[in-house]
C-alpha positions in Angstrom: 0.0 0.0 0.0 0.8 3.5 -0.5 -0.5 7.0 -0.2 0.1 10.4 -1.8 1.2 13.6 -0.3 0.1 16.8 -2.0 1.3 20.5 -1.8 5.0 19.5 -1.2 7.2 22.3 -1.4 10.7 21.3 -3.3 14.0 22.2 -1.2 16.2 22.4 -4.0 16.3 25.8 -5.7 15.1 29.4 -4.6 11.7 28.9 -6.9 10.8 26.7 -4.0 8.0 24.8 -6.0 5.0 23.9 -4.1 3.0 21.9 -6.2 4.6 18.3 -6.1 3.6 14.9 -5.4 5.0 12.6 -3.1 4.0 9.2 -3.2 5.2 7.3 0.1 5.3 3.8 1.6 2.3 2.9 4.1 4.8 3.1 6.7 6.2 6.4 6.1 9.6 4.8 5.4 10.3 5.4 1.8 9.9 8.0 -1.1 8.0 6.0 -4.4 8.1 8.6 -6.9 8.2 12.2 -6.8 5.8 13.8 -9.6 5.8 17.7 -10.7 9.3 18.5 -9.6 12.2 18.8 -12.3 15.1 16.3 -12.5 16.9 18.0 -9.5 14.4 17.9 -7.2 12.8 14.6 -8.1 16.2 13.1 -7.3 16.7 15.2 -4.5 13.8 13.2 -2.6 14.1 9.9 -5.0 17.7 10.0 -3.9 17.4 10.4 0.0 14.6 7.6 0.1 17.7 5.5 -1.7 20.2 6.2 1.3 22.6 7.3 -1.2 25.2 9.5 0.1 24.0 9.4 3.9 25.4 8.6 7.0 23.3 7.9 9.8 25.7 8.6 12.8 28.4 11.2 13.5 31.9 10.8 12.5 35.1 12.2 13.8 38.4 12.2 11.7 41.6 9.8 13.0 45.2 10.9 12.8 45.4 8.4 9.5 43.0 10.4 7.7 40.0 7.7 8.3 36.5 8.5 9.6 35.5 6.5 12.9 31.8 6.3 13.9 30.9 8.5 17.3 27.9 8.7 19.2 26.0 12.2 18.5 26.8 12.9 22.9 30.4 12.4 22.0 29.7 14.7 18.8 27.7 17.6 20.3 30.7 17.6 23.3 33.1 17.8 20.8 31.7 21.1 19.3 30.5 22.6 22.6 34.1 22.1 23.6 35.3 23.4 20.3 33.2 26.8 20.5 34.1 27.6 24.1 38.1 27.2 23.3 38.0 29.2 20.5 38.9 32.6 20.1 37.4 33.2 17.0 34.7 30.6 15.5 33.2 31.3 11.7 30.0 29.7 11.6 29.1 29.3 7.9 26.1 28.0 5.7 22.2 27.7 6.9 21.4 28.5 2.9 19.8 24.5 3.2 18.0 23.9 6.5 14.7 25.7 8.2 14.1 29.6 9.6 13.6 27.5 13.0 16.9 26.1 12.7 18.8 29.2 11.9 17.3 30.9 15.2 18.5 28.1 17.2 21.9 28.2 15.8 22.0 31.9 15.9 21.7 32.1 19.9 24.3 29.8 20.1 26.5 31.4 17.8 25.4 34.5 20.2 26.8 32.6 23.0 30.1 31.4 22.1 30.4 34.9 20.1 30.9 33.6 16.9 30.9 35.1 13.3 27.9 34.3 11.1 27.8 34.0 7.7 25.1 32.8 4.4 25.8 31.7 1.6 24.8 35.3 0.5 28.6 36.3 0.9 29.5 34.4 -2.4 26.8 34.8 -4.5 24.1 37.8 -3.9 25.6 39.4 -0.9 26.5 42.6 -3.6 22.7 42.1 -4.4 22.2 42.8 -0.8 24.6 45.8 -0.9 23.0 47.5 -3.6 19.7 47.7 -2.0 20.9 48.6 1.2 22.4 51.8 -1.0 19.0 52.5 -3.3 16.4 50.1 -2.0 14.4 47.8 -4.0 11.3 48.3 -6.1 10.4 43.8 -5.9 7.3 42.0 -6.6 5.9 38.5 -5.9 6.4 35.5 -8.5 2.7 35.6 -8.3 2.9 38.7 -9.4 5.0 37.7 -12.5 2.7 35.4 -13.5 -0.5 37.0 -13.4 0.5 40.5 -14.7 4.1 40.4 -16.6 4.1 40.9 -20.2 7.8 42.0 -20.1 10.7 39.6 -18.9 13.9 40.5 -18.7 16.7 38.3 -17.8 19.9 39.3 -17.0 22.8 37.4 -16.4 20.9 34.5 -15.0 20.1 30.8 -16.4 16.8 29.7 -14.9 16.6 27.2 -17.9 19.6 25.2 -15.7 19.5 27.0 -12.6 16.1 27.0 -11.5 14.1 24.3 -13.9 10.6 25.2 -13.3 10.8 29.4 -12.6 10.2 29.6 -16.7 7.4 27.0 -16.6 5.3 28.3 -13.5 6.4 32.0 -12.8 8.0 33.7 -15.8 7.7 32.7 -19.5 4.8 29.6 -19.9 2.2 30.4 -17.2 -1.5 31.6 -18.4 -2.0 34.1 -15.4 -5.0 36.1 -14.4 -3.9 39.3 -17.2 -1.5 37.1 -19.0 -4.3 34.7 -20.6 -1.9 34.3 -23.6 0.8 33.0 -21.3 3.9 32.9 -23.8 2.1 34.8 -27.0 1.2 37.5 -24.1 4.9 38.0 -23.2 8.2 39.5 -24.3 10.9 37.8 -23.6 14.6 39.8 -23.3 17.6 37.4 -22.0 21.1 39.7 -21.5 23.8 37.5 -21.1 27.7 36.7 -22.5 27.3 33.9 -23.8 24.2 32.2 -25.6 22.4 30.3 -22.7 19.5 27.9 -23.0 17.3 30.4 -21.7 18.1 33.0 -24.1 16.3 30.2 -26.4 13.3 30.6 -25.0 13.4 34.6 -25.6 12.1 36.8 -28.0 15.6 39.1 -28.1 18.9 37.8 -27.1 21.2 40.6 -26.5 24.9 39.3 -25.9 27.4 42.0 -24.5 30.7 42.1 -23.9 31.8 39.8 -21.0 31.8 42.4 -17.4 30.3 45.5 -19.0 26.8 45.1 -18.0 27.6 47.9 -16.0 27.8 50.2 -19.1 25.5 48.4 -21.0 22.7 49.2 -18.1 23.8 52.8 -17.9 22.9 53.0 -21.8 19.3 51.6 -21.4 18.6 53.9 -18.3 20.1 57.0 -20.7 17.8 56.2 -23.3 15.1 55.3 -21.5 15.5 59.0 -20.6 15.8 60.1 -24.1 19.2 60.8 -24.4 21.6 59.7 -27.3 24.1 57.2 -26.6 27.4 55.8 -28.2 26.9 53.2 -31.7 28.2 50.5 -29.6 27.9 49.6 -25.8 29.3 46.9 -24.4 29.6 45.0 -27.8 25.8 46.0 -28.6 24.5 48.3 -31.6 22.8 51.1 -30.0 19.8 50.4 -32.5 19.2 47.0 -30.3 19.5 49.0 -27.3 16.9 51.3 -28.1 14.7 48.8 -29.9 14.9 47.0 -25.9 13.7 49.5 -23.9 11.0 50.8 -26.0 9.9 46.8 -26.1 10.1 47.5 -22.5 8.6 51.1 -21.9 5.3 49.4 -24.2 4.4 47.2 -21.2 1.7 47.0 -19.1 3.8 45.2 -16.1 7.8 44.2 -16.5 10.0 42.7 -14.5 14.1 42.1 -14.6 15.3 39.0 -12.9 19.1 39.0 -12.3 21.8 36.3 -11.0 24.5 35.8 -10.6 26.0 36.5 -14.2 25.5 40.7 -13.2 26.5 40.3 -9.2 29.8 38.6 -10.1 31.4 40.3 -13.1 33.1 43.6 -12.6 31.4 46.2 -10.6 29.5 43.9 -8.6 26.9 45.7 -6.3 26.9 48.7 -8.1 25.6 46.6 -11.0 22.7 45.9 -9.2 22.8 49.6 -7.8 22.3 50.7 -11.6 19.5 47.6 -12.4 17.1 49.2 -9.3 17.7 52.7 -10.7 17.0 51.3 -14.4 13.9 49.7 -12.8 12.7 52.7 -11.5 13.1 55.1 -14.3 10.8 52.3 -16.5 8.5 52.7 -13.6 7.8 56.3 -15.3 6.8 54.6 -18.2 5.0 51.7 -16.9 5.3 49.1 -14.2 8.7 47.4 -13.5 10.0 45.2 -10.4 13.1 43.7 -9.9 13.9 40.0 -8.7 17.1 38.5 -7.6 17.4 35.5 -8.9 18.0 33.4 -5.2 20.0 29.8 -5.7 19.6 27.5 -2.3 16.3 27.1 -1.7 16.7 29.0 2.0 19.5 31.2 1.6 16.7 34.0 1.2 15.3 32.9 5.0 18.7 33.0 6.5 19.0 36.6 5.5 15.7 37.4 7.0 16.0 35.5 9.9 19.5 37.6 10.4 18.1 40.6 9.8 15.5 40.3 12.3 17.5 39.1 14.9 20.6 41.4 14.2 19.6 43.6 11.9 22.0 42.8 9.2 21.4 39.8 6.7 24.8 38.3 6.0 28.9 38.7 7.6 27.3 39.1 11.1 30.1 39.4 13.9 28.7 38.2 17.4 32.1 38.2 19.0 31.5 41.2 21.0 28.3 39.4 22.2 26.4 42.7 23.5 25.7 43.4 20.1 26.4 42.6 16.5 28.4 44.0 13.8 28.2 44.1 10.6 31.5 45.1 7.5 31.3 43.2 4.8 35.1 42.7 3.3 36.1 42.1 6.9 33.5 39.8 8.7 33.0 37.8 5.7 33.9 34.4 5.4 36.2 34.1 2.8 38.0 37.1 4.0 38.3 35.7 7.9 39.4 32.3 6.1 42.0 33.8 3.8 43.2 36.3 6.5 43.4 33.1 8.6 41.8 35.2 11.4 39.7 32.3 13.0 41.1 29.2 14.8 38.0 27.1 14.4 35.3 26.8 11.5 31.4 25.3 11.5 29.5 24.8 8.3 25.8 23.7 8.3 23.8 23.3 5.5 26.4 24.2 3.1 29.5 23.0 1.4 32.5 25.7 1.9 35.1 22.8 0.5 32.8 23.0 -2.9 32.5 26.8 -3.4 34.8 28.7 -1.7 38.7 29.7 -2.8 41.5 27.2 -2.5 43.1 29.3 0.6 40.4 29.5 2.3 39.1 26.1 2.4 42.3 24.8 3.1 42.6 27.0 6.4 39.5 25.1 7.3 41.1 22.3 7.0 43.7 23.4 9.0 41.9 24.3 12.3 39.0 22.4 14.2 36.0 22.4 12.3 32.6 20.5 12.5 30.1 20.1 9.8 26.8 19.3 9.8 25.0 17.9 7.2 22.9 15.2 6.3 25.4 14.0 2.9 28.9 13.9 2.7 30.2 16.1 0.8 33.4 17.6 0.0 33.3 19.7 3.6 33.1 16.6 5.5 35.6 15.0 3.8 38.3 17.7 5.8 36.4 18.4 8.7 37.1 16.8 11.7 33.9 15.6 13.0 30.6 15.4 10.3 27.6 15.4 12.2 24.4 14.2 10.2 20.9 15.5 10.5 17.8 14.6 9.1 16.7 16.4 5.6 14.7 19.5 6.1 12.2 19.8 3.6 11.8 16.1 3.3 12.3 13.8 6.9 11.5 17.5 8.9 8.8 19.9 8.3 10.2 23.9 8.8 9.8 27.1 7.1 11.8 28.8 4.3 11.6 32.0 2.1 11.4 31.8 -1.6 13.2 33.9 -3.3 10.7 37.3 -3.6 10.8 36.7 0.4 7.9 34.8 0.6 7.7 32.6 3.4 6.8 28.7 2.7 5.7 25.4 4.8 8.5 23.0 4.1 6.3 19.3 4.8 7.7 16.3 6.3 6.9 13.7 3.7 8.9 10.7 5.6 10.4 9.6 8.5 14.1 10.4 8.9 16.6 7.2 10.0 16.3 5.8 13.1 18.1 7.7 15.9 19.2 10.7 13.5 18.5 14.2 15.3 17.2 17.1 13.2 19.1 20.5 13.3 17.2 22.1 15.9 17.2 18.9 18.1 21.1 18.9 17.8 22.0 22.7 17.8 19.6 22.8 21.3 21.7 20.3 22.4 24.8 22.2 21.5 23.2 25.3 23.6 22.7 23.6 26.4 26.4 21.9 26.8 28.0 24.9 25.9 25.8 26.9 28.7 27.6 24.1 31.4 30.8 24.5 30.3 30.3 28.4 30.4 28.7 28.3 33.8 25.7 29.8 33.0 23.6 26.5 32.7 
């Protein structure tokens, strides 16, 4: 026998999909098939049901290099101890586990005063940045598809990146004022290189790789009605106009940007210049601007940050009486470079798969726990993996998507036998650290 659970939201992306179908075991044990979610996040729950990649109790690293099996007492003693010696603890990840979680973990981070840092600080922390500087005109995906009949994508490949954001949100969708769904819409991909997304669009603009800075300065000057240069950026001014009149005819637009504009030259003031582009089209029509989020909670540990802290990324807690906040200096790869901690925790995350070869192997050069329910290539030079159950999938919880809308996560099955969920353990952790303070 078997039943079906409905309205599952997907952990995989920042599109956070809740429309899939989870067909399950009578006993709650194992995933059948997954129906409605793209490839990743089919296999994303096919896969876990499969015990593929897991470990079901802690591990802790041996002088020769081999993993021997602890209990999770020995494990949660071992980072208690770890956070209390330290002088200096970076405390890295949370873009893959629930709102609930990230408040646990923050108080303890609070505690031991500890840096904490997203997964914001190498991918949209300059998004961040920018609308800190200019603020941000934003919408709903709802929004986007009920109402948009002007896309805009720049730098960004949702066509790989985020499967279904085309599908349900942006480009195929028949919405409440987009009846048409694709035939109702204009499509405008701005990238370097041709993409499988720029495919799907009606103009393809390729520009020179890191001038998108200059290229968005020339749609803002002539959406103002001022003459520009014959070439910007490796584009004929005559496609440049032809763009934003496309985009000025609009009844509702919206730009979604990645990763392509915060990471080429210029960085946050890219994005700086997208808003203001955004809101001179807002003379003309209406316009919103999306950032294109990749984990699928990365967005909820920024709000969860910002309302504990008041910043959403490169927190520093080691004053404990209050937080502060310099990107450049608190951030992780910075600290890790600088080699300015002497110990290192990652949850929900993989530092050893993203961040710069000094950095990561400083990590692996000072104590360092990671939690996570795979191994990945953090584990494999930490010196104790701790493994939770799957949030989104074994664990109900919360997350944002990425136009900050907050989402149920369900529990869709029962997580291995004895394995602790990340709030369970990082209460734990709380606790112990509070007796070896003295303030238990």
């Amino acid at each position: 026998m078997t039943k079906v659970i409905t309205d599952v939201v997907c952990p995989f992306c920042g599109t956070l999909c809740d429309d899939l179908a989870i067909t399950v075991s009578d006993d709650g044990k194992q995933i059948i098939d997954c129906q409605n979610a793209c490839a990743i996040g089919a296999e994303k729950f096919l896969h876990t049901s499969q015990g593929h990649g897991r470990v079901t109790r802690p591990r802790k690293r041996q002088p020769d290099g081999t993993y021997k099996e602890i209990t999770y007492d020995e494990a949660i003693e071992y980072t208690a101890q770890m956070l209390a010696k330290a002088k200096k603890t970076l405390w890295y990840g949370w873009a893959s586990t629930s709102c609930e979680a990230m408040a646990i973990g923050h108080k303890v981070a609070e505690k031991a005063g500890t840096m904490v840092d997203n997964c914001a600080t190498v991918c949209h922390g300059s998004s961040l940045l920018a609308i800190q500087d200019v603020g941000v005109p934003s919408c709903t995906l709802g929004e986007v598809k009920n109402r948009a009949d002007r896309v805009v994508f720049w730098g960004c490949n949702p066509a790989h990146a985020h499967p279904r954001h085309m599908s349900r949100y942006s480009i195929f969708p028949r919405g409440f004022f987009t009846t048409k769904g694709h035939k109702g819409r204009k499509i405008i991909c701005v990238d370097c290189r041709y993409t499988d997304t720029a495919k799907c669009a009606d103009e393809f603009i390729q520009i020179d790789q890191s001038y998108d800075y200059e290229v968005l300065d020339a749609f803002r000057t002539v959406a103002r009605g001022q003459p520009i240069p014959d070439v910007v950026g490796g584009v004929p001014k005559e496609k440049i106009i032809k763009a934003v009149e496309t985009l000025k005819e609009g009844r509702f637009g919206v730009i979604f940007f990645g990763m392509g504009l915060t990471h080429t030259l210029g960085r946050n003031h890219n994005i700086d210049i997208a808003i203001n582009l955004t809101r001179d089209l807002n003379d003309y029509t209406k316009f919103c601007i999306v950032a294109m989020r990749g984990h699928w909670n990365v967005t909820g540990s920024g709000q969860v940050l910002s309302w504990q802290y008041g910043f959403p990324y490169c927190v520093d807690l080691t004053r404990r009486t209050h937080a502060r906040y310099q990107p450049g200096d608190t951030s992780s790869v910075d600290l890790l470079r600088r080699k300015e901690v002497d110990a290192c925790i990652c949850i929900a995350s993989d530092i050893g798969a993203h961040f710069p070869i000094e950095a990561t192997r400083h990590m692996a050069q000072i104590p360092s726990v990671c939690i996570d329910p795979h191994i990945n290539l953090t584990t494999e030079i930490s010196d104790v993996h701790i493994p939770v159950a799957l949030v989104g999938v074994e664990v109900p919880g919360c997350a944002y998507r990425m136009d900050n809308v907050p989402m149920a996560c369900r529990k869709v099955v029962d997580p291995p036998e004895g394995m602790l969920t990340d709030e369970e353990l990082l209460e734990k952790i709380y606790v112990r650290l509070c007796e070896i303070m003295g303030d238990a």
